[in-house]
C-alpha positions as CSV (number, residue, x, y, z in Angstrom):
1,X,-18.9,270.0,174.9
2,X,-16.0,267.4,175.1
3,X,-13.3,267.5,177.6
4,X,-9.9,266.8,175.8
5,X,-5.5,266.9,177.2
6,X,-3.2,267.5,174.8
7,X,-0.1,264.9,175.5
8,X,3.6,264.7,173.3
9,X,5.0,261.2,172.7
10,X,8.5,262.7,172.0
11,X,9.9,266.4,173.3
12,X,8.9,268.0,169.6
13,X,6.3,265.6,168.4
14,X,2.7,266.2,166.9
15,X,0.4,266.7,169.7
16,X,-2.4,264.5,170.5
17,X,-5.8,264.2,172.4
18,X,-7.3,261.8,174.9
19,X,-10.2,261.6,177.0
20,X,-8.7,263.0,180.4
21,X,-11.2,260.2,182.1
22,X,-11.6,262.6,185.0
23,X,-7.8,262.4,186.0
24,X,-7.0,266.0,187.5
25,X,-3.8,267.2,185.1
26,X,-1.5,269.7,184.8
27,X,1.8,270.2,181.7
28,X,4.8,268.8,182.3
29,X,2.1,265.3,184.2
30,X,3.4,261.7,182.6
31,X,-0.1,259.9,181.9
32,X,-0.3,256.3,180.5
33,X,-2.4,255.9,177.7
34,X,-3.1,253.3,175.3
35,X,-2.0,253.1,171.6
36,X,-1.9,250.5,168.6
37,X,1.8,249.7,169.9
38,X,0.7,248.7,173.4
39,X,0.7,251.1,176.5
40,X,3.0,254.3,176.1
41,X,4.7,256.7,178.5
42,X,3.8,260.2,177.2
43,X,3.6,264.2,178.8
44,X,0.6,266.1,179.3
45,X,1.0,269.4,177.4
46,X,-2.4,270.9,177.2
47,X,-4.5,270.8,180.4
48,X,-7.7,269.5,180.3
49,X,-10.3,271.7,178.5
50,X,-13.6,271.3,177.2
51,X,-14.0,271.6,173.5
52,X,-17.3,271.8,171.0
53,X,-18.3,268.2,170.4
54,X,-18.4,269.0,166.4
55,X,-14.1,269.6,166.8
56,X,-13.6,266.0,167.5
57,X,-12.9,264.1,164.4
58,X,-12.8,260.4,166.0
59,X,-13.5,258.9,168.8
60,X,-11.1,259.8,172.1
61,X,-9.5,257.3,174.1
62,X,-9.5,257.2,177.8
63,X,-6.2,257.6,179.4
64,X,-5.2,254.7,181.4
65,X,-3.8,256.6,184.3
66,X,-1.6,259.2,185.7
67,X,2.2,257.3,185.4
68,X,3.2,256.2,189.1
69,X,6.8,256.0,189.9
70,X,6.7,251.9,189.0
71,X,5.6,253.3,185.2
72,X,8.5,255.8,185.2
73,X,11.1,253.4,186.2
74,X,10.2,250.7,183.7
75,X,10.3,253.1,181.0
76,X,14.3,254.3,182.0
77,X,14.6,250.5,182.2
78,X,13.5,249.8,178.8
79,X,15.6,253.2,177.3
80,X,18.8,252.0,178.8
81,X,18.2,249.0,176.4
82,X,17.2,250.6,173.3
83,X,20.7,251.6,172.5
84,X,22.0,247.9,172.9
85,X,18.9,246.7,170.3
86,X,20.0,249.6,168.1
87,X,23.7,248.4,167.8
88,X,22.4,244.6,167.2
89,X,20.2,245.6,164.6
90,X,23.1,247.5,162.8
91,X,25.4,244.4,163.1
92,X,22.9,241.9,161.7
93,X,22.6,244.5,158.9
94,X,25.8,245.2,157.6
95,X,26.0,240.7,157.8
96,X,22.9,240.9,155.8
97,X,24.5,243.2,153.2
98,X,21.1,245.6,153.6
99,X,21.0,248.7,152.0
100,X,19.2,250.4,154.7
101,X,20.4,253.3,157.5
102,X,19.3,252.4,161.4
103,X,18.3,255.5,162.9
104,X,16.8,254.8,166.7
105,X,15.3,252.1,168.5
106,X,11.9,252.4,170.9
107,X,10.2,250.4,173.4
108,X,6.8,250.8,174.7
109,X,6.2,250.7,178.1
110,X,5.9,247.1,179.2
111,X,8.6,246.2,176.4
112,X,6.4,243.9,174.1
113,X,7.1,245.6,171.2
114,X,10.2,247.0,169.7
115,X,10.1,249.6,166.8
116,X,13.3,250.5,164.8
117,X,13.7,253.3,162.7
118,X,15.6,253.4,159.4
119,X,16.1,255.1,155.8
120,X,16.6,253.8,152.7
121,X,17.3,255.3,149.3
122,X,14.6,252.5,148.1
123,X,12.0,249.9,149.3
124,X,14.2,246.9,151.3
125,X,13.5,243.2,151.6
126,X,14.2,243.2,155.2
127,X,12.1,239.6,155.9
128,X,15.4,237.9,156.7
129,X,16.7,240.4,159.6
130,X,12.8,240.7,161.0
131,X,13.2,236.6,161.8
132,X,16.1,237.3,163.5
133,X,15.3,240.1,165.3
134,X,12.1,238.5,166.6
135,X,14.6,235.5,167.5
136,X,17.1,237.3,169.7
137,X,14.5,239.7,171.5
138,X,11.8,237.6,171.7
139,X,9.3,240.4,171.5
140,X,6.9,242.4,168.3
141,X,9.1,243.6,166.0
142,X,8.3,246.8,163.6
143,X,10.6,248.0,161.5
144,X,9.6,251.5,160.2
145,X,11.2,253.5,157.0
146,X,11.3,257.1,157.5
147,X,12.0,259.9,155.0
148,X,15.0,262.7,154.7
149,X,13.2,264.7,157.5
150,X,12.1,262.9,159.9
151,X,15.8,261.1,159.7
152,X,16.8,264.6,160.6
153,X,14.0,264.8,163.1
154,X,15.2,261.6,164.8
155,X,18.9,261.9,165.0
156,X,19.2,266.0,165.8
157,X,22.0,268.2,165.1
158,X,22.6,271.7,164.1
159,X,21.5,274.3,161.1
160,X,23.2,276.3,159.3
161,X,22.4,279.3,162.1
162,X,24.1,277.6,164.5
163,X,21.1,276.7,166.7
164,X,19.2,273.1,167.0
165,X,17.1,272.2,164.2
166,X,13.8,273.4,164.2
167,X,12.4,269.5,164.2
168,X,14.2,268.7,167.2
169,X,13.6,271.6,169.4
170,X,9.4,273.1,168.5
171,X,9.0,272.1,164.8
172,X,6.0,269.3,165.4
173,X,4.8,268.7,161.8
174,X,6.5,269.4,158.5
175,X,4.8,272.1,156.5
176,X,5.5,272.1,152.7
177,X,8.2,274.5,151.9
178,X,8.9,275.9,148.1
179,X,11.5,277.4,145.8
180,X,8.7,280.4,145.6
181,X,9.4,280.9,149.4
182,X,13.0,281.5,148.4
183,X,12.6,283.6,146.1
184,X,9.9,286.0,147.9
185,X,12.8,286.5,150.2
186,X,15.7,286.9,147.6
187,X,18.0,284.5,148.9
188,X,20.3,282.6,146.6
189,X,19.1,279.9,145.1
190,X,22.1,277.8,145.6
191,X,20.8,274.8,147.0
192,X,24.0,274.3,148.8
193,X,22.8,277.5,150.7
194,X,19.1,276.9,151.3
195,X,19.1,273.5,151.9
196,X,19.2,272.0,155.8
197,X,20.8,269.0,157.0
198,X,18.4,266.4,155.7
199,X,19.3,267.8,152.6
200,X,16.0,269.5,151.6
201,X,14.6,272.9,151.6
202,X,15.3,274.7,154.9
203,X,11.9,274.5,156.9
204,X,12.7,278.0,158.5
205,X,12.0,279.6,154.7
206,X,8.5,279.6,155.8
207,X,8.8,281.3,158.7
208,X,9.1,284.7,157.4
209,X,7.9,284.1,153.7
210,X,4.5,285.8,154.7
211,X,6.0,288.7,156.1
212,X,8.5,289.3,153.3
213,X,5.5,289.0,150.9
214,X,3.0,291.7,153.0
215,X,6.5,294.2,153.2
216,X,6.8,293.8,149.9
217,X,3.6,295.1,148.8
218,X,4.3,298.3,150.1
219,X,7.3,298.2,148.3
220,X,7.2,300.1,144.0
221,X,8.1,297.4,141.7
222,X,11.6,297.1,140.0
223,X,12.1,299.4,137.1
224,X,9.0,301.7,137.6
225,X,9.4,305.8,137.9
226,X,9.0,307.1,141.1
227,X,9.4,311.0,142.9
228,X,12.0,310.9,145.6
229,X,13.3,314.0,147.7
230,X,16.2,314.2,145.0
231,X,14.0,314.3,141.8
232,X,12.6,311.7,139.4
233,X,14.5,308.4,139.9
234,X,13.9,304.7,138.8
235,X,13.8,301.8,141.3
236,X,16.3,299.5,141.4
237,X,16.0,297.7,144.3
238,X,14.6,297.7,147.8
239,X,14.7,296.2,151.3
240,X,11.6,294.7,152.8
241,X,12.9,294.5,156.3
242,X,13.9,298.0,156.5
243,X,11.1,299.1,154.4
244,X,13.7,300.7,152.2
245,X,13.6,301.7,148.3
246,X,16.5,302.0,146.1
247,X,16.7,304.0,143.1
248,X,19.0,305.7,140.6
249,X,18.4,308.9,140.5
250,X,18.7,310.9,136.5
251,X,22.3,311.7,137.9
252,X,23.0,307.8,137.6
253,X,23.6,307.7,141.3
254,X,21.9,305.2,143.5
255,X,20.6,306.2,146.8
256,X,18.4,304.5,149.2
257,X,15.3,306.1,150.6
258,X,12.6,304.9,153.2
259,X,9.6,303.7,151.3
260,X,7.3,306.6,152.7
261,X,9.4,309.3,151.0
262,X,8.9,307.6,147.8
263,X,5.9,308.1,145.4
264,X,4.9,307.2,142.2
265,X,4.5,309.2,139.0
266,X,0.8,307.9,139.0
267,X,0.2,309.2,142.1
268,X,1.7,313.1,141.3
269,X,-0.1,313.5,138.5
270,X,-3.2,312.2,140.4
271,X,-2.6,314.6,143.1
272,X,-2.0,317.8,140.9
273,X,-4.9,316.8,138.9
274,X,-6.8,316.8,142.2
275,X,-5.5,320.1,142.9
């Protein structure tokens, strides 16, 4: 067995594990720990727990230690100026004439490195605005591309329910989302109307594409015969959420009936047979 803590880098970031070193922790503790960008500020969300040595995929780090007032006010230090190195970096490049979108700015904790986020429609020859980045801040300089999403992730905002976006407020990793998942749940596909801020499929048409599909199931398919409480009727539709079948009955009037009070013509003849 391995003792493991969970700990977020950002409020709806993937979730990673150190070696809790013996540090006693509880959610919502800052911890220092160490990464490839230097020494980095991050919350504890998992307590320490012990874990079957075969789940761990590489080798833990040890935390560095549990953040001290000193660690907490260097960070707010180094945040108040990530929004001056932000607004730098997008005057040197609209001089530069670079096609290329600055998206946020982040120090680690001691401030020896500086990474800036961006988008591009393309791959940009940014050598030129590194140099003078490095020049004026006089620390490591990364500049990082980012896609649609995580452009979305980074700079927030609302969906088309009204609420945060998913990335910003719970969503830590991006699952793959499909036109299929659309369809299971007969929405419009109007891209206009299924599509989120970041301009690609909505990430919330996973969230209930399962549960459409198991409701659906239970549900006679378009077109075939069934027995209603009226008489012999074909389906013409249904609703998965209400568990709901609509038909039109020999009369050429549609009603809706719950899906229990609807059989098939299979299953009469199976039944009288059986009688």
């Amino acid at each position: 067995m391995t003792e493991v803590v969970g700990v977020r880098f950002k409020r709806a970031g993937k979730v990673y594990y150190f070696d809790p070193s013996g540090i006693e922790l509880n959610p919502g503790d800052w911890v220092v720990v160490e990464t490839g960008r230097g020494l980095e500020l991050v919350r504890v969300v998992i307590s320490p727990k012990q874990v079957l040595s075969s789940e761990i995929t590489e080798p833990l780090k040890p935390l560095v230690r549990k953040a001290n007032e000193e660690d907490i006010r260097q960070r707010g230090e180094f945040q108040g100026k990530e929004k001056e190195a932000l607004e730098q970096c997008e005057e040197m490049v609209a001089r530069l004439n670079l096609p290329m979108k600055m998206l946020s700015a982040e120090y680690n904790l001691e401030g020896t490195r500086l990474t800036l986020f961006f988008s591009a429609e393309g791959r940009v020859d940014f050598r030129d605005l590194l140099k003078e980045l490095t020049t004026i801040f006089k620390t490591r300089i990364e500049l990082r591309q980012v896609g649609p999403r995580d452009e979305a992730k980074l700079l927030g905002g609302i969906g088309r329910c009204g609420r945060p976006l998913c990335c910003t407020t719970y969503l830590s990793e991006f699952n793959p989302v499909t036109i299929r998942m659309a369809k299971e749940q007969a929405l419009p596909l109007n891209p206009m109307k299924i599509s989120g801020v970041c301009g690609r499929l909505l990430c919330c048409l996973s969230h209930e594409c399962d549960q459409y599909r198991i409701m659906k199931e239970k549900l006679p398919h378009i077109g075939q015969r069934v027995i209603t409480p009226m008489g012999v009727a074909a389906v013409v539709g249904g609703n998965p959420l209400k568990e709901t079948v609509v038909v039109q009955l020999e009369s050429q009037a549609t009603v809706e009936f719950p899906v229990e009070e609807v059989r098939s013509e299979e299953e009469r003849h199976f039944r009288e047979k059986g009688a």
